[in-house]
N, C-alpha and C positions, 0 to 999 in steps of 0.2 A: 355642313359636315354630315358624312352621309352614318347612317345605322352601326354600320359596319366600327365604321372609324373609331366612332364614341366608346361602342363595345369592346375595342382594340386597346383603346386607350384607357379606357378603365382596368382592363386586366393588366396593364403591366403598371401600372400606378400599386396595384395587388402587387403585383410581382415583388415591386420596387421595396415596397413597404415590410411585406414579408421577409426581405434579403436583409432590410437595414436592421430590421429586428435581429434575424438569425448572428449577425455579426456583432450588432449591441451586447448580445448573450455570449461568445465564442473574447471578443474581449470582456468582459467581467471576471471570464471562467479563467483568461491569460493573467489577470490583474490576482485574482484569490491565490491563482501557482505559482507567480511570481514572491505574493507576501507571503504564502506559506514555506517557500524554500529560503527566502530572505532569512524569516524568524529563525528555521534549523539551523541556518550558516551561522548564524549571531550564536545561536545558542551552545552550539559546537565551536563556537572560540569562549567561551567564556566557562569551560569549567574547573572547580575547584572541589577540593576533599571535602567540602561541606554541600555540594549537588547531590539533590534527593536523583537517585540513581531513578526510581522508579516513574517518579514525572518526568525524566528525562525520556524514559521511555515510551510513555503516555506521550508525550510530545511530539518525538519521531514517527509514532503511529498516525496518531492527527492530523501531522503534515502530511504523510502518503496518503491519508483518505480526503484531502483537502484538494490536492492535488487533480486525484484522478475520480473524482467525486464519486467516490463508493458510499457504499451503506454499508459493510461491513467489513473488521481487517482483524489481524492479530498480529505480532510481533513475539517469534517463540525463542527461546534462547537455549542453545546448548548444552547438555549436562554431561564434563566434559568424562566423568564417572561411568558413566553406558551411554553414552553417544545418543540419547531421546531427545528427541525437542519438547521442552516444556513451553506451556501457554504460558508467558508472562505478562501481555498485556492484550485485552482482546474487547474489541468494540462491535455493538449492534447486537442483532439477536441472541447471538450464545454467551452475551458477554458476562453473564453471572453463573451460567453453568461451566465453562472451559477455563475461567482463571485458575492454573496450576494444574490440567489434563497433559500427562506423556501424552507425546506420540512415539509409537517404538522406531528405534533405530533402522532407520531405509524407508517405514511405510509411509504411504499417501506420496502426493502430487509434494508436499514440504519434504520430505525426509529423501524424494530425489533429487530435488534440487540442493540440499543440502550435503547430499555424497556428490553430486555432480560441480556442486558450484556454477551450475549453466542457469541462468534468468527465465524462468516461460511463462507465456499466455495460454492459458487453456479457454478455448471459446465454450466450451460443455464440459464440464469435470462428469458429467456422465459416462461421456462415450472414452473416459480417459481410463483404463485399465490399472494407472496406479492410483487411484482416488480411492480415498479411504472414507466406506461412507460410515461405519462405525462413529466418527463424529456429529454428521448432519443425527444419526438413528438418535443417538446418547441428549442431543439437544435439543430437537426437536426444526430445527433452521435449516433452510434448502441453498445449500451452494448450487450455483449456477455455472459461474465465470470465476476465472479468477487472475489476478497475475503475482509470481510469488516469484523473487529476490533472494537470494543467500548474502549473509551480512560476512562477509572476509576480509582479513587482514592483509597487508603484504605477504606474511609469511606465510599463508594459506589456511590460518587457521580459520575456523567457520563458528562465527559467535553466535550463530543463528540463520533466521530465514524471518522476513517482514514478509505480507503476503494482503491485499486487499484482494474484496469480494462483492462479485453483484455487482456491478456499475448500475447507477441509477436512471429511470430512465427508461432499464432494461437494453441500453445499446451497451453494444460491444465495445472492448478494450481494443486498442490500435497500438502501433507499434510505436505512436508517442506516447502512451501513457506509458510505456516500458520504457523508454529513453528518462522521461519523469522519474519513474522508481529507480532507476540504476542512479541518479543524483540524487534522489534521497538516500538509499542506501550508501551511497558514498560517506553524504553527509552524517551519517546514522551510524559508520562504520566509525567516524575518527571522531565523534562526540562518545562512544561507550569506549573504546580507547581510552582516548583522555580518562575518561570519569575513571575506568581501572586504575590505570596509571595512577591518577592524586588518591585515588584510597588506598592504593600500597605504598602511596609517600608518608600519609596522614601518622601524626606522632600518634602510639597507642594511648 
């Protein structure tokens, strides 16, 4: 077996080894999105006038960051009063300075998608003209990426916007992680439903 061959076969035995790895990791990552959307469907049939509203929210966020393996997210909810998105539940770097920060009405990359009701990836919220850097200044944390959701009813109403950030890693978001969030947010839509609904049932 000449020089060559050995050498030949050595690199794809690398090759080989490196692929089966890469796909070891790509299933695990299918196996964690699958039990984190699992857990939200379960959790979104199961509630009642006694669901802590706020874990449920913590919850729904978790899943979208579970999902699309971010390092950071928020989940803001609508105030239906002036039309702001407040930070209701906010994970990673600014997660102790933004719980309860407006955002006003129409600003940043959330408050368009939220007049808009349309889904986006932003590959650079930099070069994004509706980025509101007011938040990153205020917390000191550097958005990147991001992909952000508006939470809608059938009727159109708009309970908010879920939005993760930064994919880990440092690669970029793909248009399956957005196919991902638009199933959580589904999911995310008819579990804050519900939970409304049984706490306007709940005897005073």
């Amino acid at each position: 077996m000449s020089d060559e061959t050995i050498r030949f076969l050595k690199e794809e035995a690398r090759r080989l080894t490196d692929e089966n790895r890469d796909l070891r990791n790509e299933l695990r990552a299918l196996r964690e999105s699958v039990h984190a959307l699992s857990a939200l469907y379960y959790l979104s049939q199961n509630i009642t006038a006694d669901t802590d509203v706020f874990k449920l929210l913590s919850d729904i966020l978790d899943a979208a960051m579970a999902v699309l393996k971010a390092s950071d997210g928020s989940l803001m909810l609508t105030d239906d009063q002036t039309n702001e998105l407040v930070f209701a539940v906010v994970r990673g770097t600014a997660a102790e300075s933004l719980n309860g920060y407006r955002l006003p009405a129409g600003q940043g990359i959330a408050g368009s998608v939220a007049a808009t009701r349309q889904p986006e990836i932003v590959m650079d919220v930099r070069r994004d003209p509706r980025f509101y850097a007011l938040v990153d200044e205020t917390t000191g944390m550097r958005t990147r990426s991001m992909v952000c959701v508006p939470l809608v009813l059938d009727n159109g109403r708009v309970l908010g916007v879920i939005q993760v950030l930064n994919k880990v890693s440092d690669r970029e978001f793909t248009q399956d992680d957005l196919d991902l969030m638009l199933v959580v947010a589904q999911l995310a839509v008819t579990a804050m439903h519900r939970a409304e609904r049984a706490g306007e049932q709940k005897p005073a």
